[in-house]
Biopython code that builds the backbone (N, CA, C, O; Angstrom):
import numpy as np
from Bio.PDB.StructureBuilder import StructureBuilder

atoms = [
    (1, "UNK", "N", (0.849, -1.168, 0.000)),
    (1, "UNK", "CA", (0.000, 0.000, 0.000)),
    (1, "UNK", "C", (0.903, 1.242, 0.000)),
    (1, "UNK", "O", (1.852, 1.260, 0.784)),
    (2, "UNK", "N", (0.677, 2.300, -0.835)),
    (2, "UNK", "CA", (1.283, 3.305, -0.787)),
    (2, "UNK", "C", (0.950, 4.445, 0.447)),
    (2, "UNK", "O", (-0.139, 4.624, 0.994)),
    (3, "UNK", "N", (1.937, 4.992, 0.647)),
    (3, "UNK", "CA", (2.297, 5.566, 1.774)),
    (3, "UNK", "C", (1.933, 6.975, 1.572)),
    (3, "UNK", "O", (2.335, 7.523, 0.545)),
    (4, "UNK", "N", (1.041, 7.803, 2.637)),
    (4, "UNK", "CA", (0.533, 9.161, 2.317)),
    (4, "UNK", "C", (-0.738, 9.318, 1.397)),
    (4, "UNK", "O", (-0.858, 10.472, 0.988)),
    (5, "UNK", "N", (-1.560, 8.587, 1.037)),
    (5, "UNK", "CA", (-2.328, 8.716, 0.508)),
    (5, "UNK", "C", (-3.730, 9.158, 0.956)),
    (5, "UNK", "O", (-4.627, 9.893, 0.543)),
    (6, "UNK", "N", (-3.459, 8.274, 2.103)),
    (6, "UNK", "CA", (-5.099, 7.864, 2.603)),
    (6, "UNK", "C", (-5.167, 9.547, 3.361)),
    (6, "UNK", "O", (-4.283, 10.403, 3.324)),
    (7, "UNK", "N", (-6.224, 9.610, 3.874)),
    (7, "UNK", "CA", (-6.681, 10.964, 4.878)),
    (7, "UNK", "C", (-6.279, 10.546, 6.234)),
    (7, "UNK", "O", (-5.774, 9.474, 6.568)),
    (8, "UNK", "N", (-6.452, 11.128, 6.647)),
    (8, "UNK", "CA", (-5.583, 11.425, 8.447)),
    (8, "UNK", "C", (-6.970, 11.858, 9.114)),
    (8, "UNK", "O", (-7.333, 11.336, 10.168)),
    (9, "UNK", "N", (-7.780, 12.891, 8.423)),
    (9, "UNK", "CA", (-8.456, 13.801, 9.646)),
    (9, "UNK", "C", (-9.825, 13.491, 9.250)),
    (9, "UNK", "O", (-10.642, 14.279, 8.774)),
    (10, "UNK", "N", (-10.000, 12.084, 9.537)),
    (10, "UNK", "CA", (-11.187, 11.379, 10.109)),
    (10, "UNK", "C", (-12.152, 11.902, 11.051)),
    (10, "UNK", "O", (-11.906, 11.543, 12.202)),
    (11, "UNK", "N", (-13.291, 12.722, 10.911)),
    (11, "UNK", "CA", (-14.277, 12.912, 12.478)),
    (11, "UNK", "C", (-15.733, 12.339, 12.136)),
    (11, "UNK", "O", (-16.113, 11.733, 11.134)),
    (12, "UNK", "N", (-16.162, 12.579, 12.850)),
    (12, "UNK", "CA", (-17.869, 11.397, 13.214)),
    (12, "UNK", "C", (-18.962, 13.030, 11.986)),
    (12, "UNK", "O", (-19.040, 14.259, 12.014)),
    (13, "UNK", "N", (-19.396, 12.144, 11.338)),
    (13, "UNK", "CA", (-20.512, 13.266, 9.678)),
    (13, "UNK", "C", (-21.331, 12.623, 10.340)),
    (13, "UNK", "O", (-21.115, 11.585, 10.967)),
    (14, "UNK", "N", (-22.603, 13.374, 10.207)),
    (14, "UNK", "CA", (-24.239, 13.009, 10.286)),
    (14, "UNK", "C", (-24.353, 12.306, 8.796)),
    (14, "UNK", "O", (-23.556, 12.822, 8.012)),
    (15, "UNK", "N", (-24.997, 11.455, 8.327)),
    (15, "UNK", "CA", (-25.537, 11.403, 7.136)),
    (15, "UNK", "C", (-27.153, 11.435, 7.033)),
    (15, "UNK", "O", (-27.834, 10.508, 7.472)),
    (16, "UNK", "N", (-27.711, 12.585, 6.413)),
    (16, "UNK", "CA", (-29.241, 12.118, 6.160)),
    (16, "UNK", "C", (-29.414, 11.218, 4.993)),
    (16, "UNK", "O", (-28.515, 10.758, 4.290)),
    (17, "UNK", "N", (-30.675, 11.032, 4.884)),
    (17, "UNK", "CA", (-31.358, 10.168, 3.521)),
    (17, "UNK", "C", (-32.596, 11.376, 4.196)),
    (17, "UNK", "O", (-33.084, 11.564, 5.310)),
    (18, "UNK", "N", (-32.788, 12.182, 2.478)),
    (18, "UNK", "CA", (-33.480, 13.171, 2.406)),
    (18, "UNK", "C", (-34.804, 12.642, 1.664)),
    (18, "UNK", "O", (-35.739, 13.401, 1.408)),
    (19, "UNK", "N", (-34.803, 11.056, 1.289)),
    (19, "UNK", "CA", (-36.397, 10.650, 1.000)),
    (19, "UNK", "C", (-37.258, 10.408, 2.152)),
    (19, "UNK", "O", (-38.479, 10.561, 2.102)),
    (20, "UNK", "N", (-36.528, 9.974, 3.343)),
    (20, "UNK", "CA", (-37.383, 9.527, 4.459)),
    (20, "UNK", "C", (-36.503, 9.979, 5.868)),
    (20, "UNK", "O", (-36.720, 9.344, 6.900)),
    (21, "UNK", "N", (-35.655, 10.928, 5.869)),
    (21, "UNK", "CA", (-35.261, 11.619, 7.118)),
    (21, "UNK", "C", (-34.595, 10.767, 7.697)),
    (21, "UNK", "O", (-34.142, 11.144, 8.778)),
    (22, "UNK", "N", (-34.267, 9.367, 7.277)),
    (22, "UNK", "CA", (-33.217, 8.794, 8.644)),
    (22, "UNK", "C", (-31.739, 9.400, 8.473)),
    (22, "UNK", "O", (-31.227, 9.809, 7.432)),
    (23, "UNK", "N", (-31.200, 9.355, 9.732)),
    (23, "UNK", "CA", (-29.899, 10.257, 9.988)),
    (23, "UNK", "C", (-28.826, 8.980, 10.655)),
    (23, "UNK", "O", (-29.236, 8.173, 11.489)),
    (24, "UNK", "N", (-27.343, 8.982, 10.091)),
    (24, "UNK", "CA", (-26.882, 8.096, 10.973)),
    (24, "UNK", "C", (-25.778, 8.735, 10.822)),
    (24, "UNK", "O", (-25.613, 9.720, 10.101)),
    (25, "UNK", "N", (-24.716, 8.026, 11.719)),
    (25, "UNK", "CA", (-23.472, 8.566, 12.031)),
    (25, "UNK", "C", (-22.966, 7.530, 11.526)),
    (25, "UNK", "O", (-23.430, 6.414, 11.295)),
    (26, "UNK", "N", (-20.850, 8.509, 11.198)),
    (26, "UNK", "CA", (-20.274, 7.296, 10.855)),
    (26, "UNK", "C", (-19.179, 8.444, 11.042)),
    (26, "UNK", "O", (-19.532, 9.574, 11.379)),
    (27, "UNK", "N", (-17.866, 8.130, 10.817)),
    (27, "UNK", "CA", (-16.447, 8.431, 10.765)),
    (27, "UNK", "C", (-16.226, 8.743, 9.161)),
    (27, "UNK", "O", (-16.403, 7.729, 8.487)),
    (28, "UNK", "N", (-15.802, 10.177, 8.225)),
    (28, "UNK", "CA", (-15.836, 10.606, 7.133)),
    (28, "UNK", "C", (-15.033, 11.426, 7.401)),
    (28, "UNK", "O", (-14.829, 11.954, 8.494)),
    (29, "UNK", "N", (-14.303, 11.662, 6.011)),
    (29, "UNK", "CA", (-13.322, 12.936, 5.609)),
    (29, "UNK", "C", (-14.047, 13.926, 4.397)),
    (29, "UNK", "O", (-13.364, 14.576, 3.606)),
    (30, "UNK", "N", (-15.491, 13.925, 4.395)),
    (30, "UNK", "CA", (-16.147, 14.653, 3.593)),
    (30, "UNK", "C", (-16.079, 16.028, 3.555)),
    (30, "UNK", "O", (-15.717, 16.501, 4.632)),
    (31, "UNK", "N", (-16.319, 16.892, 2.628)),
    (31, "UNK", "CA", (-16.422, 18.232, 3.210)),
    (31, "UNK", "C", (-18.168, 18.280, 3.260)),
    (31, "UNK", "O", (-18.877, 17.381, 2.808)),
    (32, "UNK", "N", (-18.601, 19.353, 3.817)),
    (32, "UNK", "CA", (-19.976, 19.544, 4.496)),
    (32, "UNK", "C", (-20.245, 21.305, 4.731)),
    (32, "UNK", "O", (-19.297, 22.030, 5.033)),
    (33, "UNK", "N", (-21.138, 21.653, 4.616)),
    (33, "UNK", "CA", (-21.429, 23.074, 4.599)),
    (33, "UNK", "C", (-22.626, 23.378, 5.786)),
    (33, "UNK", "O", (-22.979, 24.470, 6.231)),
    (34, "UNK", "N", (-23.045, 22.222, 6.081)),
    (34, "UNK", "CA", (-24.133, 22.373, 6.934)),
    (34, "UNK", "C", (-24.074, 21.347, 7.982)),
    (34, "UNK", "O", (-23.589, 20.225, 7.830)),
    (35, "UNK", "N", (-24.662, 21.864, 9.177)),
    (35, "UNK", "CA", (-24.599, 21.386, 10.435)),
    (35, "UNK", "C", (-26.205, 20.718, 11.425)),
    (35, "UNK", "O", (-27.304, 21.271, 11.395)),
    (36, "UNK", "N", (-25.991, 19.919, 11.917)),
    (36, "UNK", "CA", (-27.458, 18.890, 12.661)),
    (36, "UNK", "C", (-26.809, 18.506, 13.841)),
    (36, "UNK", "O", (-25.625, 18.189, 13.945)),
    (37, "UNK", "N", (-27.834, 18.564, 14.910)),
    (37, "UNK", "CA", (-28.028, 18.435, 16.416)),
    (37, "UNK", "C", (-28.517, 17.064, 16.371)),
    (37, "UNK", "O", (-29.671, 16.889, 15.981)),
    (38, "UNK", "N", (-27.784, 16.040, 16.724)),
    (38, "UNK", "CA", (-27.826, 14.682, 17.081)),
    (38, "UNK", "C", (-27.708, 14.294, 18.616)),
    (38, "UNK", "O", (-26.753, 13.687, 19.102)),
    (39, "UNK", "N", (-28.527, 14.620, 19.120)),
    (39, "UNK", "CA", (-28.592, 13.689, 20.775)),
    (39, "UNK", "C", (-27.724, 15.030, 21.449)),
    (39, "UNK", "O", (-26.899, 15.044, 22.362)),
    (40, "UNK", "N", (-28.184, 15.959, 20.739)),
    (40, "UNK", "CA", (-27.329, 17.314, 21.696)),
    (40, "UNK", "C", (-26.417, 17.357, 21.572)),
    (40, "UNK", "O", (-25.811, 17.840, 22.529)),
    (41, "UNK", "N", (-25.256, 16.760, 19.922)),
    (41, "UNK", "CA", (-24.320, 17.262, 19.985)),
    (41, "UNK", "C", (-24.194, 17.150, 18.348)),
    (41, "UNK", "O", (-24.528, 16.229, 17.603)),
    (42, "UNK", "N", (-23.512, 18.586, 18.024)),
    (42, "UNK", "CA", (-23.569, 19.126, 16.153)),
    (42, "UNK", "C", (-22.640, 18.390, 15.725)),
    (42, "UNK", "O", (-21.605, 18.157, 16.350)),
    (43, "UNK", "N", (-22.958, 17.902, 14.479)),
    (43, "UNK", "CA", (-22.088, 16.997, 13.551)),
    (43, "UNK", "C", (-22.205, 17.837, 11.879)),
    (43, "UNK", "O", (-23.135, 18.421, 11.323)),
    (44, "UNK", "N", (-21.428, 17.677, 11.658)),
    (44, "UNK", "CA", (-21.583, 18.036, 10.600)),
    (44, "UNK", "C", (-22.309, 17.290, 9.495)),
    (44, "UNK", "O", (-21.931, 16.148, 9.233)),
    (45, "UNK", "N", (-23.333, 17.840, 8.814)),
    (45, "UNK", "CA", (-24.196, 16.753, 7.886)),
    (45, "UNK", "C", (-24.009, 17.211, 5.864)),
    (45, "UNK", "O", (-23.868, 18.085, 5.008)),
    (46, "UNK", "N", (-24.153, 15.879, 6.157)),
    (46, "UNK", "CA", (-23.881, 15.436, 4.292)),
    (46, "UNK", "C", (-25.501, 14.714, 3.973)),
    (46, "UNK", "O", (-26.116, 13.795, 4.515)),
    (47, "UNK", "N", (-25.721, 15.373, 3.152)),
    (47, "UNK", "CA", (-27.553, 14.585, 2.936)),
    (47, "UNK", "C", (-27.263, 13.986, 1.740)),
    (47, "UNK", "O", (-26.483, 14.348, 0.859)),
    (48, "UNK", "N", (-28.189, 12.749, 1.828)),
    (48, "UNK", "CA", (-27.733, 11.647, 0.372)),
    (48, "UNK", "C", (-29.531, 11.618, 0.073)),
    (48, "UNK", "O", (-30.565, 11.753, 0.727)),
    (49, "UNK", "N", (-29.101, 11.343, -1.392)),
    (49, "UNK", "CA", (-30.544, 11.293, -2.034)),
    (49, "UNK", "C", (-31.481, 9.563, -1.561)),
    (49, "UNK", "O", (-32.665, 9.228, -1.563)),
    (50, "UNK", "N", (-30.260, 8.901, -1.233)),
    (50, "UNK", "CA", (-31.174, 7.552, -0.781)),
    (50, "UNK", "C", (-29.658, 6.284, -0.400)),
    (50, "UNK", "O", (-28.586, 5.912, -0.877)),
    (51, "UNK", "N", (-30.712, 6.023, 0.961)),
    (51, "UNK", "CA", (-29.492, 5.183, 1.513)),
    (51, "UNK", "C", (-30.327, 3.620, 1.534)),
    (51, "UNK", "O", (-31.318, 3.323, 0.867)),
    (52, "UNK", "N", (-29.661, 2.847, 2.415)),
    (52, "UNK", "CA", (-30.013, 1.533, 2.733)),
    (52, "UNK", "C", (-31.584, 1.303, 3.431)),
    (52, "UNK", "O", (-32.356, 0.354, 3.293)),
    (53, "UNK", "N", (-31.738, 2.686, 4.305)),
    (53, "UNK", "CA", (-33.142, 2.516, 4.711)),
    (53, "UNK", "C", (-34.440, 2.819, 3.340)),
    (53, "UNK", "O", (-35.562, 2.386, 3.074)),
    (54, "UNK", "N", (-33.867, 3.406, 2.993)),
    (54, "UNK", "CA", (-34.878, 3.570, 1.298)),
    (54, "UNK", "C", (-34.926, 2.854, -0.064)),
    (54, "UNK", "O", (-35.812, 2.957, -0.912)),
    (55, "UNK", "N", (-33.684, 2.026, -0.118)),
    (55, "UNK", "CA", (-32.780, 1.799, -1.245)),
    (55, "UNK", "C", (-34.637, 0.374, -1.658)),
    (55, "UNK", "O", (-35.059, -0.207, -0.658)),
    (56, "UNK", "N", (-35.169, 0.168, -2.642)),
    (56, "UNK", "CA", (-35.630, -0.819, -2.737)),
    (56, "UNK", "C", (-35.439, -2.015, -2.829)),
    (56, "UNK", "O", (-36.344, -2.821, -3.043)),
    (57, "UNK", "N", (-34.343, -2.286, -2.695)),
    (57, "UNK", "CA", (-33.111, -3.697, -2.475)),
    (57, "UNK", "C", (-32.781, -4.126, -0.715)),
    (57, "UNK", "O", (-32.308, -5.096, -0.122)),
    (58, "UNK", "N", (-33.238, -3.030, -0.414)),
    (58, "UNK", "CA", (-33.181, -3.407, 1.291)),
    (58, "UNK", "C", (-34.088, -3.407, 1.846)),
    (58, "UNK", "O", (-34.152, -3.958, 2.945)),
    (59, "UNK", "N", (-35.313, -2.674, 1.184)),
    (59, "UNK", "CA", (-36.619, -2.187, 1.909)),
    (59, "UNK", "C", (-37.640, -3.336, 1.089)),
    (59, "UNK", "O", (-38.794, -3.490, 1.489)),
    (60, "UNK", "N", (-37.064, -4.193, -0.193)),
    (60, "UNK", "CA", (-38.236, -5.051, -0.225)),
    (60, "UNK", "C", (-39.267, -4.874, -1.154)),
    (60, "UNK", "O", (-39.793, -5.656, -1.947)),
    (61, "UNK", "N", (-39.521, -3.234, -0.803)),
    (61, "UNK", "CA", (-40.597, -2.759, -1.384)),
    (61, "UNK", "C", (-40.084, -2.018, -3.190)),
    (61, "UNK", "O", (-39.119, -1.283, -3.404)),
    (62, "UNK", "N", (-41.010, -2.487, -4.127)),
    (62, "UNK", "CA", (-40.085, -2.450, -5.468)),
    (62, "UNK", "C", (-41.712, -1.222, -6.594)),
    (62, "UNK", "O", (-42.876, -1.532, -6.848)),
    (63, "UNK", "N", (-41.258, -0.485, -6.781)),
    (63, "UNK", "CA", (-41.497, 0.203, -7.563)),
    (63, "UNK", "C", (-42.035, -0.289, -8.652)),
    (63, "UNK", "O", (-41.379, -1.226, -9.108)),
    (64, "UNK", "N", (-43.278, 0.069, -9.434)),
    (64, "UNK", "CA", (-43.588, -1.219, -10.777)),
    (64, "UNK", "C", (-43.500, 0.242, -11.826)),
    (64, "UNK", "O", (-43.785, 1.398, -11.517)),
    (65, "UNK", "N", (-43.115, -0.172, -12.847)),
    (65, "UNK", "CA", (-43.196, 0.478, -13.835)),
    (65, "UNK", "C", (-43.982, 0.155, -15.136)),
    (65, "UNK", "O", (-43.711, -0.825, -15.830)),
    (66, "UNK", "N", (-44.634, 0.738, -15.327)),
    (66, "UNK", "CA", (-45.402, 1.115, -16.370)),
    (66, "UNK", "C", (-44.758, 0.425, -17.776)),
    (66, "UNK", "O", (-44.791, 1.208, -18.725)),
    (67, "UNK", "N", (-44.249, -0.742, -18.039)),
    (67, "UNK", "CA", (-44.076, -0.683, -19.151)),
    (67, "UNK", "C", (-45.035, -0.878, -20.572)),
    (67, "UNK", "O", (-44.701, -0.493, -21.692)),
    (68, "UNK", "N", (-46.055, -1.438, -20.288)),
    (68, "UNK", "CA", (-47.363, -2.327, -21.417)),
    (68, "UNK", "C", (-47.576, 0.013, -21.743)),
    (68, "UNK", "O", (-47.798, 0.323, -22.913)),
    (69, "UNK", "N", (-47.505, 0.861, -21.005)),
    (69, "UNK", "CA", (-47.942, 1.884, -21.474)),
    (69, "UNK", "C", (-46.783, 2.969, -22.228)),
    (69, "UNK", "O", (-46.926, 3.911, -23.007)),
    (70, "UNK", "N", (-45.652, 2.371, -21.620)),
    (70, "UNK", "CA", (-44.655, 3.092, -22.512)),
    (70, "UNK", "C", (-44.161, 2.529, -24.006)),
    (70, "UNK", "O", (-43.493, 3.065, -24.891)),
    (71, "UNK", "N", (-44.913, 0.937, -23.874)),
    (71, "UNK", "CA", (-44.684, 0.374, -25.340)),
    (71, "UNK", "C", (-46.379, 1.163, -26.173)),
    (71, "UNK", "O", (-46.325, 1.617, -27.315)),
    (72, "UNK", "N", (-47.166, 1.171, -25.687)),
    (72, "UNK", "CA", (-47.875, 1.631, -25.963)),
    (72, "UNK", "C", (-47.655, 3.110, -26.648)),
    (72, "UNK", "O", (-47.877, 3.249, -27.850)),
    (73, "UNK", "N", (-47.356, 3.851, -26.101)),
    (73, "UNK", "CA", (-46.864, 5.348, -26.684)),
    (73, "UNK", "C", (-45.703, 5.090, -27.603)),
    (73, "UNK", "O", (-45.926, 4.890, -28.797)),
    (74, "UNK", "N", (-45.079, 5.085, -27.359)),
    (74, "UNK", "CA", (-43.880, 4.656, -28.908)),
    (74, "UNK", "C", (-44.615, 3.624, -30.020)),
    (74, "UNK", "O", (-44.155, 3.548, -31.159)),
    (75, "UNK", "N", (-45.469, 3.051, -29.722)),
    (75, "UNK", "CA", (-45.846, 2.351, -31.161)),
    (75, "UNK", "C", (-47.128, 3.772, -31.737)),
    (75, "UNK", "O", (-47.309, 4.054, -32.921)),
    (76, "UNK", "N", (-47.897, 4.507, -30.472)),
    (76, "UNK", "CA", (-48.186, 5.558, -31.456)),
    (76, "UNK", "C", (-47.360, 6.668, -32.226)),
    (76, "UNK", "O", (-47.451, 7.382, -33.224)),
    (77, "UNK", "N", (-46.468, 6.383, -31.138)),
    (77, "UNK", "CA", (-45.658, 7.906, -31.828)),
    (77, "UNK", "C", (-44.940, 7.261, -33.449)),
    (77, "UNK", "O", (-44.967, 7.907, -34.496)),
    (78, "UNK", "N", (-44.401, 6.014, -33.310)),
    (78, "UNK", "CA", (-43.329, 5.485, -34.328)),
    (78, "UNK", "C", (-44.353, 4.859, -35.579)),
    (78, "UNK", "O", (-44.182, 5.037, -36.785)),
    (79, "UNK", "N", (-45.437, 4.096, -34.945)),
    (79, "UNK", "CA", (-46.308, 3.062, -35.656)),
    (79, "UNK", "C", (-46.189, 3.768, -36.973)),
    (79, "UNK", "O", (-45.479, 3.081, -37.708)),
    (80, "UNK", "N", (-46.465, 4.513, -37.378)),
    (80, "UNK", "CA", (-46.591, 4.818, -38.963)),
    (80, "UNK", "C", (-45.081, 4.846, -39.780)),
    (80, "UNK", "O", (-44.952, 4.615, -40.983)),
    (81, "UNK", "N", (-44.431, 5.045, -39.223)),
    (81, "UNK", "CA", (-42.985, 4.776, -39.620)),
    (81, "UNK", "C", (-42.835, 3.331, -39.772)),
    (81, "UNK", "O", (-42.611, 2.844, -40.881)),
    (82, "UNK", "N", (-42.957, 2.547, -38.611)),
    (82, "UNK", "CA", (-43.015, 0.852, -38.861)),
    (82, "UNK", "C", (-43.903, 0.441, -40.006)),
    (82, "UNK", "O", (-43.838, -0.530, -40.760)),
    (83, "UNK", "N", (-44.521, 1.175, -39.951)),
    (83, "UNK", "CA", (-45.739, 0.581, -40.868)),
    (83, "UNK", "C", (-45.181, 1.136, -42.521)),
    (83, "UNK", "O", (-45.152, 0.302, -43.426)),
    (84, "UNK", "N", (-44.846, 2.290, -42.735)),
    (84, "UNK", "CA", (-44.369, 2.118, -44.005)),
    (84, "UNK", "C", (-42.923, 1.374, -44.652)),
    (84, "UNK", "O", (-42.746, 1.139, -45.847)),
    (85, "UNK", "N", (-42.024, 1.099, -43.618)),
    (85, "UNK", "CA", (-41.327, 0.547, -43.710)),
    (85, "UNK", "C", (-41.233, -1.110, -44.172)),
    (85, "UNK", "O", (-40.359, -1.729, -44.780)),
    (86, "UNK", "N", (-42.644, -1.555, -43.549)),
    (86, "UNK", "CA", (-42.528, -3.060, -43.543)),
    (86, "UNK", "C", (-43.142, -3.468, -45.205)),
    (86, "UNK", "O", (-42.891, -4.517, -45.797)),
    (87, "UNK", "N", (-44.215, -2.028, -45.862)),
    (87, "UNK", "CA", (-44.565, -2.091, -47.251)),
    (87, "UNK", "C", (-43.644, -2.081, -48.344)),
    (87, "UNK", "O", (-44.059, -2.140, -49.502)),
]
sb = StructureBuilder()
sb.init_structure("model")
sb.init_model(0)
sb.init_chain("A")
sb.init_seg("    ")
for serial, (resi, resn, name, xyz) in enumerate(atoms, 1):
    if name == "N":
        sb.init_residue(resn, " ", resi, " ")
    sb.init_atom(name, np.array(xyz, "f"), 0.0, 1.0, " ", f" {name:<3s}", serial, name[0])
structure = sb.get_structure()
């Protein structure tokens, strides 16, 4: 492992998940502009768009997507193109 690389000045970041407000701590060399009161004491916070408590791979819960309606709209938008093509 090369020598001098890594960071040195390790301290305890808040992290939010800004879809559903959970906040956790951890040890980071992030930079951060904004600050959160955790159990009465300020950490500096980094907000993430989606962590493990939201992620649908951890939570189970899975999102359905619409596809029978997005094939639907592209065969109106394209269909006449397919269609003269195949004449």
């Amino acid at each position: 492992m090369k020598k001098g690389i890594h960071p040195k000045e390790y301290r305890m970041v808040a992290f939010k998940d800004m879809s559903n407000g959970h906040t956790f701590l951890t040890k980071s060399t992030v930079d951060t502009r904004e600050t959160v009161e955790v159990d009465g004491v300020e950490y500096p916070l980094f907000k993430l768009e989606i962590s493990n408590t939201s992620h649908p791979f951890y939570t189970g819960k899975v999102k359905l997507v619409d596809t029978a309606g997005r094939v639907d709209k592209f065969m109106s938008r394209y269909g006449k193109h397919m269609e003269k093509r195949k004449k």
